[in-house]
C-alpha positions, 0 to 999 in steps of 0.5 A: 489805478484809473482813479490815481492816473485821472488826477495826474492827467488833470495835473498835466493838462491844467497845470503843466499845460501839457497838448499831449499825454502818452502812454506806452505798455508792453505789448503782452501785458494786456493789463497795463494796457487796459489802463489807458484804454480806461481813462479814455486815451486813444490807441495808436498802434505798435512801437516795433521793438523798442526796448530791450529784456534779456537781450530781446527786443520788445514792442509796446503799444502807444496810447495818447489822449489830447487835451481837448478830447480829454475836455470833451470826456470829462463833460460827457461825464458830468453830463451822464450824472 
């Protein structure tokens, strides 16, 4: 999944010119949040009760990375190589 969402990354910043990705997984799926956390996207706390199941309001916790410190991560990987 993390090999897959760095190429949609790559697309979004070089082709799409995107600042700015966001991330958004529900607070008690420790494993969809892990994924931004892998590919180097940047916590930024809770978004309160922002979608509904079953008639309850769920919080997600929201990730972003900005292009320039995706630049940043991708050189320090080609530089640990």
């Amino acid at each position: 999944m993390a090999e897959v969402l760095t190429e949609v990354i790559a697309y979004g910043f070089k082709e799409l010119y995107l600042y700015r990705i966001e991330a958004l997984a529900a607070n008690w799926n420790t494993a969809s949040m892990k994924i931004p956390e892998r590919v180097e996207f940047t916590k930024e706390g809770t978004v309160r009760e922002d979608y509904v199941v079953d008639e309850i309001n769920e919080n997600s916790e929201r990730y972003s990375l900005l292009k320039y410190e995706w630049i940043k991560a991708k050189n320090d990987c080609i530089l640990k190589k």
